[in-house]
N, C-alpha and C positions, 0 to 999 in steps of 0.2 A: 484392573485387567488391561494388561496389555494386547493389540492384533499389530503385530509386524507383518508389513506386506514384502514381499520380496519377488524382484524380477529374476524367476527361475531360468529365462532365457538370456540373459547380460553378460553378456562378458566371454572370453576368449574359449572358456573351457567350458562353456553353458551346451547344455543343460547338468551334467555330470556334475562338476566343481561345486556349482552353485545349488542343488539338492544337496551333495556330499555334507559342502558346510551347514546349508542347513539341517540336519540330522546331527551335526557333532554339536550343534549350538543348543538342541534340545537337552543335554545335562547340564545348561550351566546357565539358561532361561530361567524366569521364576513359574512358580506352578501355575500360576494363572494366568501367565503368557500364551500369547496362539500363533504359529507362522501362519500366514498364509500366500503361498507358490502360486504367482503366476506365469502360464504359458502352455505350449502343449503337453496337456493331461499324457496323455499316452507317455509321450515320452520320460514327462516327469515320475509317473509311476511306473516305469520299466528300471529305474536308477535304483527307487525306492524299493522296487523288489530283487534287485541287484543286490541291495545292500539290507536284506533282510529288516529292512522299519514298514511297518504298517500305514499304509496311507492313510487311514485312520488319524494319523497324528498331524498330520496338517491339513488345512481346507486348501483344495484345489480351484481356480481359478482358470479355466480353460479358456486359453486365447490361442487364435489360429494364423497369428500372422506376430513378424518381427522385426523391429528395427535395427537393421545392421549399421555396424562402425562407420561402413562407405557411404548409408546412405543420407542425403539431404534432411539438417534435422527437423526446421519447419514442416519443411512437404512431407517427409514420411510421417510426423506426428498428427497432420489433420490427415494424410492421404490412408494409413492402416490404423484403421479403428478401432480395431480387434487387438492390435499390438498390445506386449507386455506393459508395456512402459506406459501406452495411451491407458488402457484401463486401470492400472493399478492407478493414476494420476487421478483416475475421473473417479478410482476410491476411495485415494484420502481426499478429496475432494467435499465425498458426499457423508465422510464418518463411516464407512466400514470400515476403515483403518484407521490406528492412530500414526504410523510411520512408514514409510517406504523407502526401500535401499532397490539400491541396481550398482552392477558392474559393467553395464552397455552401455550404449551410445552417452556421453557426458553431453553433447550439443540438446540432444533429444531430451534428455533430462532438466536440463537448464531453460528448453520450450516449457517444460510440464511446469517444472517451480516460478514461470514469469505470467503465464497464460494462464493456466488452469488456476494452481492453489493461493500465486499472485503475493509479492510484497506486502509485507506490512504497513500499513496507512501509517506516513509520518517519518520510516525508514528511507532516505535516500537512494541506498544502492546496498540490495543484497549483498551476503560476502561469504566465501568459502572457508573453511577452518580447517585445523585439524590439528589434534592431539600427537604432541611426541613425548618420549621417555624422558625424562633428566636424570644427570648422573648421583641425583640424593635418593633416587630410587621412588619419586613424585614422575608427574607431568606437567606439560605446558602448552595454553593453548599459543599456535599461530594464525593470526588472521590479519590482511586477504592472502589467499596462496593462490590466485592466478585467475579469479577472474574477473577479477578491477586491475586493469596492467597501471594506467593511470588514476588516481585519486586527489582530490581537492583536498584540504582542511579537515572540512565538514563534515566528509564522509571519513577521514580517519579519526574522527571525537567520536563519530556514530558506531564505527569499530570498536571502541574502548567501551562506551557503553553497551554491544553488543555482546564481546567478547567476557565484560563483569557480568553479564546477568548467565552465561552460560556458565562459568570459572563457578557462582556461588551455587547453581540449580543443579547443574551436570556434576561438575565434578567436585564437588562439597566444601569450598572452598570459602571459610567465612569472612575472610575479608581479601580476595585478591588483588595483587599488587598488578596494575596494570603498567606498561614499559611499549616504548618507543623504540623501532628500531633503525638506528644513525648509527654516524661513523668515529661516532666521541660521544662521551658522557655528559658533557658540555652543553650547556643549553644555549649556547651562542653556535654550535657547531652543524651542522647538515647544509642541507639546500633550503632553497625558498619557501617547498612544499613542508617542510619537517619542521623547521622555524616555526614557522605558522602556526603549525599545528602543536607544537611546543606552550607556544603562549594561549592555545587555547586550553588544553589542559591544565597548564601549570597549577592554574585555581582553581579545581575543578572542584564542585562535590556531587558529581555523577560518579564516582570513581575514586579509587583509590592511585591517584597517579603518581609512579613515582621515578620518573622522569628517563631519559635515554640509556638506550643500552646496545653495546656492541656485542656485534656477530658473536665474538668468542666468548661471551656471558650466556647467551641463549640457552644451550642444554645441559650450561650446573645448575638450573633451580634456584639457586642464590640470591637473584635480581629480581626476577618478576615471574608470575603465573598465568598472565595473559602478555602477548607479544603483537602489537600493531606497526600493519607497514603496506605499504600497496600492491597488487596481485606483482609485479613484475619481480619484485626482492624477494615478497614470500615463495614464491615459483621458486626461486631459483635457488632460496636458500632447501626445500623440502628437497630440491632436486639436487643438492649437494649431498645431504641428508644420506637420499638413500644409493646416492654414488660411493659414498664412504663406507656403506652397509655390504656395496658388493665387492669393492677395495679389501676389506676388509676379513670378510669371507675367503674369499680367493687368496690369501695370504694365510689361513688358517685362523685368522682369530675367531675368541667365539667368548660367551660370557653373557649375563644378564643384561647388559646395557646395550652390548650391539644387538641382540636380538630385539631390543626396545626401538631401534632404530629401522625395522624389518618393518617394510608396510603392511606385511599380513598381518603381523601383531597389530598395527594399529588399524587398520580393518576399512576404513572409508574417512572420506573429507564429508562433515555436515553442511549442509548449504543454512545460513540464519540470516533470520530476516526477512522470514519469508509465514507467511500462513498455514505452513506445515512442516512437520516431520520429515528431511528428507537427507539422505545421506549415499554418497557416490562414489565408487570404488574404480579400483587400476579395472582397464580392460583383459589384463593378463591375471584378474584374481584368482588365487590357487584354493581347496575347500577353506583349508587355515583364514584364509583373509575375506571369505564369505559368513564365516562363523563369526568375526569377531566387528565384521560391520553391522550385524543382524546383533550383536551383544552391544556393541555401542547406539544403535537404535534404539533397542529398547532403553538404556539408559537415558537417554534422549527425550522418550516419551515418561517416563517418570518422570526428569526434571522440569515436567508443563513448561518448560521454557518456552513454548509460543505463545502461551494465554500472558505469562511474565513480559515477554516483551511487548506484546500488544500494549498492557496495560498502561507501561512502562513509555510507550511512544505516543499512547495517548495526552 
């Protein structure tokens, strides 16, 4: 059984969006799956009776206060208590939950997964992911996308072994090809930091390494299933990503592929490396991209990838 928590208050279009999706994500949840909405009851079930679902079908979780976008992340997560995001944190915390997603405050979120649920012993530096489409009609992880700007070595070997144990648990992947991303295929080729980290894989048998790959290899699927690089390039390439998504729109195209490129299809960035389940979405999520972060959570929680990488770091 799965309990997905979800901050019913997060995000631009909360509390509406974020109930919405939840209610579209209960046909496509497994049967023994449970949501459960935090924030204000009232209003979360004013949406639910909007929208004809039974409160019934989720546990409410009644908090009376909220962390907004503007506000200071630290202070507002020890200063309201009550908040969405502080309690659901002190959930997965305590095993009423196995996962927790929100589309609020990212700073607030990133307090909960460092303070409360706390890195994994042995992990260097948390890292942020996230699944995009490839044109073979597969996917591919990226990791870091923005919140390591700078990264050592060390912490990019600990990305490939982060990145393999999600690729085989998450997304069923029996032996994933892990990849470098530089500016040549070249193992003489990048900066100081990639070199580096070059020879530290090269021999690797944490991993299936199979060596550097350029920008314009990334989303054929072709080259590799996992994609290491440091938050500043992953940032900026997700952020190209879904520049090209709105390009692209705006010009009429349309097709299976670009909409794989639609952040609401892909739903939220997982934060790993961390002691829990926890997965973080645009502040502008629409229902579509609260459904399918709450759908890629529970995948999340099926693939025990946190007990995996504990073990794994131990």
């Amino acid at each position: 059984m799965s309990i997905i928590g979800l901050d019913a208050m997060g995000g631009d279009h909360a509390p509406v969006a974020t109930v919405k999706g939840a209610i579209m994500a209960l046909d496509f949840l497994d049967k023994d799956s449970r949501i459960v909405l935090f924030g204000d009851k009232e209003q979360i079930e004013a949406v639910l009776e909007q929208e004809n679902c039974p409160a019934e079908r989720f546990d409410i979780v009644h908090c009376s206060e909220v962390i907004h976008m503007g506000d200071h992340p630290v202070q507002s997560f020890q200063a309201k208590k009550d908040s969405s995001i502080t309690v659901g944190f002190a959930s997965l915390k305590s095993n009423k939950i196995d996962g927790f997603a929100s589309a609020g405050s990212t700073g607030a979120m990133m307090v909960g997964c460092m303070y409360v649920v706390k890195q994994i012993e042995g992990v260097i530096r948390p890292t942020i992911s996230v699944r995009v489409g490839t044109t073979d009609g597969n996917s591919m992880l990226l990791l870091d996308v923005g919140l390591n700007v700078d990264c050592k070595p060390d912490v990019l070997y600990q990305y490939g072994i982060i990145g393999n144990a999600y690729a085989k648990n998450v997304m069923g992947v029996e032996t994933p090809r892990i990849a470098l991303l530089n500016i040549g295929e070249e193992r003489e080729k990048g900066n100081l930091v990639t070199k580096a980290t070059y020879e530290l894989m090269e021999h690797t048998e944490d991993f299936n390494f199979v060596g550097n790959i350029e920008a314009k290899s990334v989303l054929t699927g072709e080259v590799a299933d996992v994609i290491v690089c440091d938050g500043f390039l992953g940032n900026s390439m997700l952020k190209q990503m879904e520049g090209f998504y709105e390009i692209a729109k705006s010009q009429g195209l349309s097709g299976g592929y670009i909409e794989a490129l639609n952040y609401a299809t892909v739903g939220g960035t997982a934060v790993l490396g961390i002691n829990g389940n926890v997965l973080i979405g645009h502040g502008c999520s629409s229902e579509l991209a609260i459904k399918n972060m709450i759908l890629q959570t529970e995948l999340t929680i099926k693939g025990n990838l946190v007990d995996n990488l504990r073990e794994i770091f131990s």
